[in-house]
VEXMI-564259 format. One record per residue (C-alpha): x, y, z; residue in one letter. Coordinates in nm, 2 decimals. Layout:
<rs>
<<X,Y,Z>,'A'>
...
</rs>
This chain:
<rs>
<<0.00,0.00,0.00>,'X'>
<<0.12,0.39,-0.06>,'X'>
<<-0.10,0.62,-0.15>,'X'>
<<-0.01,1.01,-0.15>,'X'>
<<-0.28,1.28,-0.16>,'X'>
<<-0.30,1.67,-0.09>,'X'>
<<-0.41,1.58,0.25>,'X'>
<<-0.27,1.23,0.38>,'X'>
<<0.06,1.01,0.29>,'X'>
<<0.02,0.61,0.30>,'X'>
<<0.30,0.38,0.30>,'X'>
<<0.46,0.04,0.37>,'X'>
<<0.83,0.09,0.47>,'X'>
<<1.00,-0.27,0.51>,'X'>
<<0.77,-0.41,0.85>,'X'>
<<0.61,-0.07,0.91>,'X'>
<<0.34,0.15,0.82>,'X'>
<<0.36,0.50,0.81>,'X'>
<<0.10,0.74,0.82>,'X'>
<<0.17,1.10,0.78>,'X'>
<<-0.10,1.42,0.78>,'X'>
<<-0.02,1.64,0.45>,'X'>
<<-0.24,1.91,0.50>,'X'>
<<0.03,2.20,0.56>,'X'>
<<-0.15,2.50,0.46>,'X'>
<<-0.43,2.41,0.73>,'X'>
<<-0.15,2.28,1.00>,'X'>
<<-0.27,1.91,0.85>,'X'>
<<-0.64,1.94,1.04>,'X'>
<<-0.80,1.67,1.00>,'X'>
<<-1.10,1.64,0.70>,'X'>
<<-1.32,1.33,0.71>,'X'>
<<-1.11,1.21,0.43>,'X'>
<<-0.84,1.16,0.60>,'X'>
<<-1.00,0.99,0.92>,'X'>
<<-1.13,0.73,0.63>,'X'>
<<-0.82,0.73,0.52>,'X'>
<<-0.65,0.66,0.84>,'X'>
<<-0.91,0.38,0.92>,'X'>
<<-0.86,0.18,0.56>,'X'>
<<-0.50,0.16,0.65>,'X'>
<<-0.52,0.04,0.96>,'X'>
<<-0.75,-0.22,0.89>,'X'>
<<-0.54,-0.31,0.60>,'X'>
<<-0.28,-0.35,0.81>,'X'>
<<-0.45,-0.53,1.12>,'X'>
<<-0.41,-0.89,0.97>,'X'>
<<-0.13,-0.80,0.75>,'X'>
<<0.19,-1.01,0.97>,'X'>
<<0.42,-0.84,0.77>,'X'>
<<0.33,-0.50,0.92>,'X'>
<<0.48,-0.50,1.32>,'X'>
<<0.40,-0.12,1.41>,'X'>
<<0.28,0.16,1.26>,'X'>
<<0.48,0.54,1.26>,'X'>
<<0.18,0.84,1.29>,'X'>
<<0.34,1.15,1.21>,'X'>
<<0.33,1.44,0.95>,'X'>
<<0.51,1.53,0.57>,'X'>
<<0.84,1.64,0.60>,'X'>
<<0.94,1.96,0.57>,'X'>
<<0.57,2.07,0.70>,'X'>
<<0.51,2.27,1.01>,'X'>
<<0.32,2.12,1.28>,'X'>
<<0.16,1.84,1.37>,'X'>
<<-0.20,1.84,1.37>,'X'>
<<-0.41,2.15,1.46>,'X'>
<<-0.76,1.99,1.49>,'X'>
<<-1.03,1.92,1.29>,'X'>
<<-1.22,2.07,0.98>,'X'>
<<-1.39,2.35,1.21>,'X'>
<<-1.49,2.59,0.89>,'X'>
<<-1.70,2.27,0.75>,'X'>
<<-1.84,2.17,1.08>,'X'>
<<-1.94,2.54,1.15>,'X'>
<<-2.11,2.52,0.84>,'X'>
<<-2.29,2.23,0.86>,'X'>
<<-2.39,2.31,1.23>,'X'>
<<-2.59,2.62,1.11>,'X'>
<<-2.79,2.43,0.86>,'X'>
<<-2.88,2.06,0.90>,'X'>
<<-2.55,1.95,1.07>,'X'>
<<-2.56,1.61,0.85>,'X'>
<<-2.18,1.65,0.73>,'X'>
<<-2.09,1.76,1.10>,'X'>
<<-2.23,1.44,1.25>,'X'>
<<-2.07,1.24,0.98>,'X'>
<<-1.71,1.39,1.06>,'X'>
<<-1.77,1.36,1.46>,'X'>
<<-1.89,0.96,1.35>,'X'>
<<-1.60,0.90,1.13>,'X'>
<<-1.33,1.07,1.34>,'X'>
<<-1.48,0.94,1.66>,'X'>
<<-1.42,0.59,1.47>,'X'>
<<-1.10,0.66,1.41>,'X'>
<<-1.02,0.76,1.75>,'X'>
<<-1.16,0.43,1.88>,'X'>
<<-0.93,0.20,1.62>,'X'>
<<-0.65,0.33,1.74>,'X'>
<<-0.72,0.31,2.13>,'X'>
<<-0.78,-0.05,2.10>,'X'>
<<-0.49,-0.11,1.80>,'X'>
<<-0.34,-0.45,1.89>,'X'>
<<-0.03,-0.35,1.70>,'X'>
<<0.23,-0.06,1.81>,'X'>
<<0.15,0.34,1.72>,'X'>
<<0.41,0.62,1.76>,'X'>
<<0.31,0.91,1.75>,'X'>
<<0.57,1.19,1.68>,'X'>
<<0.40,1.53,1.85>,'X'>
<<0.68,1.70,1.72>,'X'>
<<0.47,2.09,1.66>,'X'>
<<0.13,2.20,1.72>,'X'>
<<-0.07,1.92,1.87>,'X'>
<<-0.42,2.04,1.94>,'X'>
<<-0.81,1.95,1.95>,'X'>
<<-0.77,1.64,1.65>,'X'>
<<-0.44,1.64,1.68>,'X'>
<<-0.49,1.54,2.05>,'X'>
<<-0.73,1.27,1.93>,'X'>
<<-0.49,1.12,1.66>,'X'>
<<-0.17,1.12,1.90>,'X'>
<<-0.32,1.00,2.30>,'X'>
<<-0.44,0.65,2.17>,'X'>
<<-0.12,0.56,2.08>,'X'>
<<0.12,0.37,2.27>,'X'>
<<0.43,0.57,2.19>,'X'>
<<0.39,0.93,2.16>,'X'>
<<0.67,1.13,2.13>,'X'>
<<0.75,1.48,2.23>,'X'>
<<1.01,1.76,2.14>,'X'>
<<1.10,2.13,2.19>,'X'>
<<0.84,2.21,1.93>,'X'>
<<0.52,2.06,2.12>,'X'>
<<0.21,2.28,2.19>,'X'>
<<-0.04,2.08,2.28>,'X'>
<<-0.32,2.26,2.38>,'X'>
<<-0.70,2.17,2.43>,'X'>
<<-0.83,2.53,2.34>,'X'>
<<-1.20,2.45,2.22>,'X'>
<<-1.35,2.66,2.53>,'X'>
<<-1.25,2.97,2.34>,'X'>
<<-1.49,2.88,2.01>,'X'>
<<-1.79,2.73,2.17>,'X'>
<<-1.72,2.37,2.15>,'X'>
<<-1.57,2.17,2.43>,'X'>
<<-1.22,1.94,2.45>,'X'>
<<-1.40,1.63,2.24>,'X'>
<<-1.19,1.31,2.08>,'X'>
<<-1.16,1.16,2.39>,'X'>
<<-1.06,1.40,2.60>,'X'>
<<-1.38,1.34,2.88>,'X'>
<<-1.16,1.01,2.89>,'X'>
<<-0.81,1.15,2.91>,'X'>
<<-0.85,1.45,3.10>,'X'>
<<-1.03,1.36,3.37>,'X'>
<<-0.77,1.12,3.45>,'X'>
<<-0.46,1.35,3.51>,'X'>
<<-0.34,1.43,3.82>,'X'>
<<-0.60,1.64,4.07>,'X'>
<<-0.75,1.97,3.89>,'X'>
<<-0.48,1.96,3.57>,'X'>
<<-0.79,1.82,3.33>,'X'>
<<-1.04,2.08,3.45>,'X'>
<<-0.76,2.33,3.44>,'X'>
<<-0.64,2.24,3.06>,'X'>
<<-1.00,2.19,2.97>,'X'>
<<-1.15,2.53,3.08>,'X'>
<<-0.86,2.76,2.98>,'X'>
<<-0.69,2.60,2.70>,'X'>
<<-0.38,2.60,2.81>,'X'>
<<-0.07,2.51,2.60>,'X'>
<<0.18,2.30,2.73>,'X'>
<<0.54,2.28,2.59>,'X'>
<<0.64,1.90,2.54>,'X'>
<<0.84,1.86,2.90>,'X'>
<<0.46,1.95,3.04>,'X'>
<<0.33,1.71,2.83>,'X'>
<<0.56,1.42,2.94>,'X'>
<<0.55,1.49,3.27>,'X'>
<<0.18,1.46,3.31>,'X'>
<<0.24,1.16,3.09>,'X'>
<<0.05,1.29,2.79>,'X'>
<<0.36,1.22,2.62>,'X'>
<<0.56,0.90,2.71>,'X'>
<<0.95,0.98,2.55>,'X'>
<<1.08,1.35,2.50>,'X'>
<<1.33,1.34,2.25>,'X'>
<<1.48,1.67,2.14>,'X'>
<<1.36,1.75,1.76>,'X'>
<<1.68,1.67,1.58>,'X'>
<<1.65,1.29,1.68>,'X'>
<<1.31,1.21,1.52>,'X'>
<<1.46,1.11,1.22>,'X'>
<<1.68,0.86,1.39>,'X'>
<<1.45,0.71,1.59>,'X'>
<<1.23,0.66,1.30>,'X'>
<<1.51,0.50,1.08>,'X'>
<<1.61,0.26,1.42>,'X'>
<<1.24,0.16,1.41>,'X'>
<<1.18,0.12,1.08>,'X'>
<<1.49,-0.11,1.08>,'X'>
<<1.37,-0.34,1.41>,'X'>
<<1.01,-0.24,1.50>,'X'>
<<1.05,-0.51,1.75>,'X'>
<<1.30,-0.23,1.99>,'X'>
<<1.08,0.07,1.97>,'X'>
<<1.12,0.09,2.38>,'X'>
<<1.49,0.04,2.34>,'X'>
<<1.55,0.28,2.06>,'X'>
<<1.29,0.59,2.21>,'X'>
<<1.49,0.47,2.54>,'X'>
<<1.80,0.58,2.41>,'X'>
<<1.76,0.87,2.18>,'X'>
<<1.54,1.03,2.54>,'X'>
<<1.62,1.32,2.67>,'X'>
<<1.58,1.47,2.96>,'X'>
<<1.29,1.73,2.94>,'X'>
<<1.28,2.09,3.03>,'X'>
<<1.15,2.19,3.37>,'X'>
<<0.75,2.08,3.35>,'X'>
<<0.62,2.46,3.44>,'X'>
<<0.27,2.34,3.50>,'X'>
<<0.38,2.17,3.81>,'X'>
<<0.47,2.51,3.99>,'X'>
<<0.09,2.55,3.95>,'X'>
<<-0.04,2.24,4.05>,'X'>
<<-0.12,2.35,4.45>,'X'>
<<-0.31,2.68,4.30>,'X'>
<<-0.45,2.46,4.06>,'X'>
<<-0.59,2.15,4.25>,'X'>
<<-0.72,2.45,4.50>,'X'>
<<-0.89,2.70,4.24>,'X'>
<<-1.02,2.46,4.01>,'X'>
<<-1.17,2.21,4.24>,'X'>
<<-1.52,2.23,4.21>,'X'>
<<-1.76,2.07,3.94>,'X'>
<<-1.95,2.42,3.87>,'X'>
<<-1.85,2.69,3.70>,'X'>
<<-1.97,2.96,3.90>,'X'>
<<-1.80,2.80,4.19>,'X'>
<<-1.48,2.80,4.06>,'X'>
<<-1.51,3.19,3.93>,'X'>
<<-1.59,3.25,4.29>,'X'>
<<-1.26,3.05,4.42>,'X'>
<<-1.02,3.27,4.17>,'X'>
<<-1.19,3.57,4.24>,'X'>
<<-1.17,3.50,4.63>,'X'>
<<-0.81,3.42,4.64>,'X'>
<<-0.72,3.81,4.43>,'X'>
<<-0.34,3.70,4.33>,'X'>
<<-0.16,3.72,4.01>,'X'>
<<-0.19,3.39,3.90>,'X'>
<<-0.55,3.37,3.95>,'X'>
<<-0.67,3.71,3.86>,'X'>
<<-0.48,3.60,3.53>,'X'>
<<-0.66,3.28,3.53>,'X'>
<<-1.01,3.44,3.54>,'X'>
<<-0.94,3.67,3.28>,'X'>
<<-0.88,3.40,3.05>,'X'>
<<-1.20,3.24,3.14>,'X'>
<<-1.39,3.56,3.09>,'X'>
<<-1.31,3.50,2.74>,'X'>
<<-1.46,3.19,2.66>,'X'>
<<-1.82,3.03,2.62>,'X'>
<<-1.99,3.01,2.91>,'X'>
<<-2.20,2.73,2.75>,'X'>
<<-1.93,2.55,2.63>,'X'>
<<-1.71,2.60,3.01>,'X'>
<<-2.02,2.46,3.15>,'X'>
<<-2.03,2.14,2.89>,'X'>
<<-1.69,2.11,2.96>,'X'>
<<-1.66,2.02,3.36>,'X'>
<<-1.98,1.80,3.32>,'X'>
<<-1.80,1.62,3.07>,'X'>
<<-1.50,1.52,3.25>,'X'>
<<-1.72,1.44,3.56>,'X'>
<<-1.93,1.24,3.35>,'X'>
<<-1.61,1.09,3.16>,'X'>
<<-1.36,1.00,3.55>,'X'>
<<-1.66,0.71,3.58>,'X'>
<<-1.67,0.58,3.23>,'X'>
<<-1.65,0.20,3.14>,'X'>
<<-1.46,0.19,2.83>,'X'>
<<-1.33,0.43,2.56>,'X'>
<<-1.63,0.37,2.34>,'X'>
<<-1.85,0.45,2.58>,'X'>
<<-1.70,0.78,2.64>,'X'>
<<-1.71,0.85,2.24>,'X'>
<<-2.05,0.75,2.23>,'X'>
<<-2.10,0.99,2.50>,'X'>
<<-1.89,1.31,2.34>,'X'>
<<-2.10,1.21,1.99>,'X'>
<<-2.44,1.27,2.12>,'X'>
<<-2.32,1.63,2.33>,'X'>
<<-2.11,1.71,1.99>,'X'>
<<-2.36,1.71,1.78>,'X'>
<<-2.57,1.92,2.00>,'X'>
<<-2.31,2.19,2.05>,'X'>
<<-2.19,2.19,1.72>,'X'>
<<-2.55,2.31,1.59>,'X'>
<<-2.57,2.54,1.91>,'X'>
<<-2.55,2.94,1.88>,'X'>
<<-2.19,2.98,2.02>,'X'>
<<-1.98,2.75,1.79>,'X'>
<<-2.08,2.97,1.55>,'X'>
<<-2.01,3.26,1.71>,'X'>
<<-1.67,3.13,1.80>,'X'>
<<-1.58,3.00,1.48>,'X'>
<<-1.66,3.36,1.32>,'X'>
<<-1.43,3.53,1.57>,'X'>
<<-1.16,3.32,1.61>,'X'>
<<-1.12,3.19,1.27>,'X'>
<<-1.35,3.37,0.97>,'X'>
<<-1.37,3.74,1.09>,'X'>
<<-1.07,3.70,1.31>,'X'>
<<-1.17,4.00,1.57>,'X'>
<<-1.13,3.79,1.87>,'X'>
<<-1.49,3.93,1.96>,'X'>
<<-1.73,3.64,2.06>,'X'>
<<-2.07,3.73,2.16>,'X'>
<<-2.14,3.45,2.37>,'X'>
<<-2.51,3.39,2.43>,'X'>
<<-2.60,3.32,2.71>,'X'>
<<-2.30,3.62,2.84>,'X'>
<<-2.27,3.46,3.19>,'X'>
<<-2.28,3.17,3.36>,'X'>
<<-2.59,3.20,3.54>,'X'>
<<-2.80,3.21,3.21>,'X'>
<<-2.63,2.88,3.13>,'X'>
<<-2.91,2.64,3.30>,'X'>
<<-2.87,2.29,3.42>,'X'>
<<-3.16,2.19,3.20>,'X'>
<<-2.98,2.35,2.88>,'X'>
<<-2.70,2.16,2.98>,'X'>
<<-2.91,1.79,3.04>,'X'>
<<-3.03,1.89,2.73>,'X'>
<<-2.72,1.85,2.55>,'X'>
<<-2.57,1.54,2.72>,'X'>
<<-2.94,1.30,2.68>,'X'>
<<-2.81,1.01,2.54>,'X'>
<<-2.95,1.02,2.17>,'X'>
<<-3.25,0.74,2.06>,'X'>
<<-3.04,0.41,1.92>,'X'>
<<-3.09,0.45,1.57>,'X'>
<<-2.87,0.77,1.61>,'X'>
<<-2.59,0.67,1.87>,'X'>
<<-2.21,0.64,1.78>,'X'>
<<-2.11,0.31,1.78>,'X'>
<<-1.76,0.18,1.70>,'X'>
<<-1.79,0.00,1.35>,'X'>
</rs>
């Protein structure tokens, strides 16, 4: 198998796949092309003995790694009938799942910007690589939508408040944060990817030994300076009541704090918390992307995706009129609105 598009390179190199995101002019965000492209090879390859891991990254020469999702098309679809929104959430959601539950070993080279899809594509994995050019960043509050692809799963399992913290703010981390909260399992410095890639393309079979080796030790995680203020301010499961902590407490670092949250959707702040709450207790991976379908398809159709999309990324004025303005006009029936499980014939399932 290699197939080479505008958007997404497929290859065979000796006992390894390779899949690499070619979508440079969009930072490779993911289309729904590309997540049925991702899924094709790795069924191809599931059976195949002859394939022993398989290398996620992106085209040489590019800049990033993956930036998210198609957000201009799903804003699009969500202020109309949504149909090609739910079929990108179904497909991606898909390929999320595959690659949790991938028998055979997935690195992931983070090596750039790693945000919203680009989250999704890279956390399944069981290697997943980071360097000096991470930023990996959940920063969906800020256009309406909420940290999706899993992240109910992933971030409600790091250590204390860090989820709720990353979830509500949007904050980047650099890669030695991401390693040391374990989002990332090696930190190699940028200029020994392409070595550790030839080492495992030559023996798949010594991907510990060879990430092992070409490691690193990681910059100073700066997050963890935080993590007191952090597991402290951020500690409750409502919004309101974690305004009222950061305003309470009046220092720097949390009057910084709640002006970053001033800036995002209330709505979408709100759908946040609930879904990492909901997401600590989950089963099993597909349950929790069964769950984030049925609330994405909600919010994605939902007044202040739009609204964030048109600020952030079409008009560009960093001016969201959120609607509701505040947290208090954000009700908890709105909210149980948007996380009903949907009737059966409508539900995500894995296949």
């Amino acid at each position: 198998m290699s197939v080479m598009t505008d958007q997404l390179i497929v290859e065979v190199q000796g006992p390894v796949g390779r899949i690499a995101l070619n979508r440079p002019k969009a930072l490779h965000a993911l289309t729904a092309a590309m997540c049925d492209a991702i899924l094709a090879a790795l069924e191809a390859w599931r059976g195949d003995d002859g394939i022993r891991a398989i290398i996620l990254d992106h085209a040489a020469g590019t800049r990033g790694f993956c930036a998210g999702g198609d957000i201009r098309m799903l804003a699009e679809s969500g202020a109309g009938d949504g149909a090609a929104a739910r079929h990108f959430f179904a497909t991606e959601y898909r390929m999320n799942h595959r690659l949790f539950t991938y028998a055979k070993p997935i690195v992931a080279v983070m090596d750039g910007i790693t945000m919203g899809g680009g989250v999704g594509v890279s956390l399944p994995c069981r290697y997943r690589i980071a360097t000096e050019n991470t930023k990996f960043a959940m920063p969906e509050t800020g256009i309406g939508l909420f940290p999706d692809v899993g992240a109910g799963w992933y971030l409600s399992r790091l250590p204390g408040r860090i989820g709720q913290y990353l979830a509500l703010t949007g904050q980047r981390l650099d890669g030695g944060e991401a390693h040391a909260l374990g989002l990332a399992t090696h930190y190699l410095p940028a200029d020994r990817v392409a070595e550790a890639k030839a080492r495992i393309l030559a023996d798949p079979a010594a991907i510990d030994a060879v990430l092992d080796d070409l490691s690193a030790p990681p910059p100073e995680a700066r997050i963890l300076a935080d993590r007191a203020a952090i597991d402290r301010l951020f500690a409750a499961d409502t919004l309101e009541d974690i305004l009222a902590l950061l305003a309470a407490d009046g220092g720097d670092w949390a009057t910084r704090q709640r002006a970053t949250l001033d800036t995002k959707s209330p709505q979408a702040m709100k759908v946040s918390l609930r879904l990492l709450k909901d997401g600590a207790g989950m089963a099993s991976f597909a349950d929790e992307m069964a769950h984030e379908y049925a609330v994405a398809t909600r919010v994605v159709q939902r007044h202040d995706f739009a609204e964030g999309v048109r600020a952030v990324i079409v008009d560009k004025d960093n001016a969201p009129h959120w609607n509701p303005a505040t947290p208090d006009g954000v009700s908890d029936h709105v909210i149980d609105q948007i996380f009903a499980p949907l009737p059966p014939a409508e539900a995500w399932t894995p296949e």
